[in-house]
C-alpha positions as CSV (number, residue, x, y, z in Angstrom):
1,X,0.0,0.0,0.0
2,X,1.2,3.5,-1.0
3,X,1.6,6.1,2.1
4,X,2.6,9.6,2.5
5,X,5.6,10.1,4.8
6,X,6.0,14.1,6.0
7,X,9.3,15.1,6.4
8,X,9.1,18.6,7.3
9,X,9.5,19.9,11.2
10,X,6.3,19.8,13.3
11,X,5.2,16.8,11.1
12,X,8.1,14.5,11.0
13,X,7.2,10.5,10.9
14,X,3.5,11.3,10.3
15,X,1.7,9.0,7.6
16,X,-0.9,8.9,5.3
17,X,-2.1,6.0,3.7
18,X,-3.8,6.5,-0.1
19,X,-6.2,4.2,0.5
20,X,-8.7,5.9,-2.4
21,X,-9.1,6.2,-5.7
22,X,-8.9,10.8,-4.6
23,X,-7.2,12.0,-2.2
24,X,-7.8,15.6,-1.7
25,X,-4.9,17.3,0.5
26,X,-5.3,21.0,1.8
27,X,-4.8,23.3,5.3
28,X,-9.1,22.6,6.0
29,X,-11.0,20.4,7.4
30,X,-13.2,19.2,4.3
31,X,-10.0,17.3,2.6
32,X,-9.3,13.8,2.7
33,X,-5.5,14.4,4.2
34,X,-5.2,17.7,6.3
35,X,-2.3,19.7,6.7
36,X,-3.0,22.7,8.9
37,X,0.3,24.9,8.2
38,X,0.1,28.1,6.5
39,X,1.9,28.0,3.3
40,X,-0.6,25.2,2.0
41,X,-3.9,26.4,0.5
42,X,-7.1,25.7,1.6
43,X,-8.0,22.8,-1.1
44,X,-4.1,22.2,-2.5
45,X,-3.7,19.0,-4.4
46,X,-5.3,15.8,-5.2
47,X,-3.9,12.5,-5.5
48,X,-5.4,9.8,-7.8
49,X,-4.5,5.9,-7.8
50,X,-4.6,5.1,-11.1
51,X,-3.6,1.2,-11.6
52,X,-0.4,1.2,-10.4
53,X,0.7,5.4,-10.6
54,X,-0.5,7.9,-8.5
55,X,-1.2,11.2,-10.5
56,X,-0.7,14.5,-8.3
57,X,-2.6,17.9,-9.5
58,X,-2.3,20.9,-8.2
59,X,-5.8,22.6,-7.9
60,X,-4.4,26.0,-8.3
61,X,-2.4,26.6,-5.2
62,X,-0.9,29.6,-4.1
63,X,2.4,28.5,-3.6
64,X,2.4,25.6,-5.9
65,X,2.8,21.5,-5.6
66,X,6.7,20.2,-6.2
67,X,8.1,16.6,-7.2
68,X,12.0,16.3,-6.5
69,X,12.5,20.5,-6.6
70,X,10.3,20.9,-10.4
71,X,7.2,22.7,-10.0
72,X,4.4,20.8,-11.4
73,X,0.5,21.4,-12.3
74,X,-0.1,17.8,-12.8
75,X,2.4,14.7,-12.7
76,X,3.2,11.3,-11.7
77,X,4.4,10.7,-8.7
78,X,7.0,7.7,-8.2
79,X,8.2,5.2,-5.2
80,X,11.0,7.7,-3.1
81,X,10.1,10.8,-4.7
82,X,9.4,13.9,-2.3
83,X,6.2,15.6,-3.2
84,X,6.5,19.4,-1.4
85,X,2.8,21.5,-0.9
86,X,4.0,25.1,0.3
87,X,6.7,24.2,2.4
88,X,5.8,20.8,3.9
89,X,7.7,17.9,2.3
90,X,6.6,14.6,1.7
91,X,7.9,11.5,0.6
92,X,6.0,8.2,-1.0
93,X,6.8,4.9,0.1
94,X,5.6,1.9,-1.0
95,X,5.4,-1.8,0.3
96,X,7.4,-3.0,-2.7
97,X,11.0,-3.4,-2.2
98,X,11.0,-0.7,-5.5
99,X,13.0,1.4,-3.5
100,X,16.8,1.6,-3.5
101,X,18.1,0.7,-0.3
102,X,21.4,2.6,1.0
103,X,23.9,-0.2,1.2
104,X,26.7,0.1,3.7
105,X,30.1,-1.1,2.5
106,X,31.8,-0.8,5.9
107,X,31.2,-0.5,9.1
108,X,32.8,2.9,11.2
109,X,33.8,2.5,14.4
110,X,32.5,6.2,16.2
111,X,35.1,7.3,18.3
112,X,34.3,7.8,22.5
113,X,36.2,10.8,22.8
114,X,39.0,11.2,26.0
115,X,37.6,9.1,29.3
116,X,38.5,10.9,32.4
117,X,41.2,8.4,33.5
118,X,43.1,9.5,30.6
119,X,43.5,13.3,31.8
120,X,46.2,12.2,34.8
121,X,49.9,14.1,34.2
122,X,51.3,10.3,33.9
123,X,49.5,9.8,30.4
124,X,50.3,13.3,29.2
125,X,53.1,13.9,26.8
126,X,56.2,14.7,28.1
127,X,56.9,18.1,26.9
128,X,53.5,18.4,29.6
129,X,55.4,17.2,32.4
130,X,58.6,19.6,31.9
131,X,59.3,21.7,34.2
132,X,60.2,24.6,31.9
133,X,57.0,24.3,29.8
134,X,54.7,26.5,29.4
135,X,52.5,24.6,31.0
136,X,53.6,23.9,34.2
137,X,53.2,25.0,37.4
138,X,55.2,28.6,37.6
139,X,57.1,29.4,41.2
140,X,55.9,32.0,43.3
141,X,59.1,33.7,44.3
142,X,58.1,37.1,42.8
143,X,55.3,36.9,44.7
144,X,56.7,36.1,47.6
145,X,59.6,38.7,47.8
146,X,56.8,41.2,46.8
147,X,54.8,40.7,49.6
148,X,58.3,40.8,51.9
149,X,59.0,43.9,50.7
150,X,55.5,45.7,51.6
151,X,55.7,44.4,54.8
152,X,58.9,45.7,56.1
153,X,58.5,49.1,54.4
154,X,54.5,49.3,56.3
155,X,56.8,48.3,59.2
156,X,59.3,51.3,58.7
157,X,56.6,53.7,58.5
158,X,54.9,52.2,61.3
159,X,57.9,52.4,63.7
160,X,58.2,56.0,62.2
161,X,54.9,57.2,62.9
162,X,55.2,55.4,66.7
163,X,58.7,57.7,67.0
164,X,56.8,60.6,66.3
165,X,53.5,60.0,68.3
166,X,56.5,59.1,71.6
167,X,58.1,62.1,70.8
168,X,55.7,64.3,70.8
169,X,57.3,66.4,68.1
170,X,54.8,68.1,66.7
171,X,55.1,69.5,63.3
């Protein structure tokens, strides 16, 4: 049995079977197969089983009926084809094995990625683990002989300003 297959977002893996000789396909109610999204007209296209093709016409859309990309008025619509009303997509499977199947002539192996055990310095490269790479872990004797130095000198002015308050020197 023939189906419908939509493709487009919103609609994605919804089916219609063409169970009758018309089907009638439009955004109301009053068609066989309704499609409520704003680029399809009202009453856009009907699809006819005849013997083994299915005929699609376009009943004077506004933004017209599509097999494979070429605009069409009227046409036959084949196994695998995608069928486009406005901007929904559509493609028509069958039950016969018509259809060209994608065949796989090796199998891929997807790579996980970096596990977390992996990350230790012991597995890193060794340039990683040199000391004088840019990279590793920098000393902290500037830092150090900086903070030193604004101690003693806050000292220095400290035990000046006590010499003055002893004094009683005024100024």
């Amino acid at each position: 049995m023939a189906r419908l297959v939509l493709l487009s977002e919103g609609f994605t893996g919804r089916t219609y079977d063409l169970k009758a000789e018309k089907t009638t396909v439009g955004r109301v109610s009053d068609n066989t197969f309704e499609i409520p999204e704003a680029s399809i007209s009202s009453h856009h296209a009907e699809l006819i089983l005849k013997g083994g093709d299915i005929l699609v016409r376009d009943l004077g859309s506004t933004n017209g009926s599509f097999i494979n990309g070429e605009k069409i008025t009227e046409a036959v619509l084949k196994p695998g084809q995608i069928l486009r009303l406005g901007v929904v997509e559509m493609r028509l499977e069958t039950g016969d094995a018509a259809l060209p199947k994608k065949v796989f002539d090796q199998t891929r192996v997807i790579p996980q990625g970096v596990k977390s055990d992996e990350l230790t310095v012991e597995r890193a490269p060794p340039d990683l683990k040199d000391k004088n790479s840019a990279f590793s872990k920098k000393s902290n004797k500037a830092q150090m002989i900086f903070i030193i130095g604004t101690v003693a000198v806050g000292l220095v002015l400290l035990a000046l300003l006590m010499i003055l308050m002893l004094t009683g020197n005024p100024r």
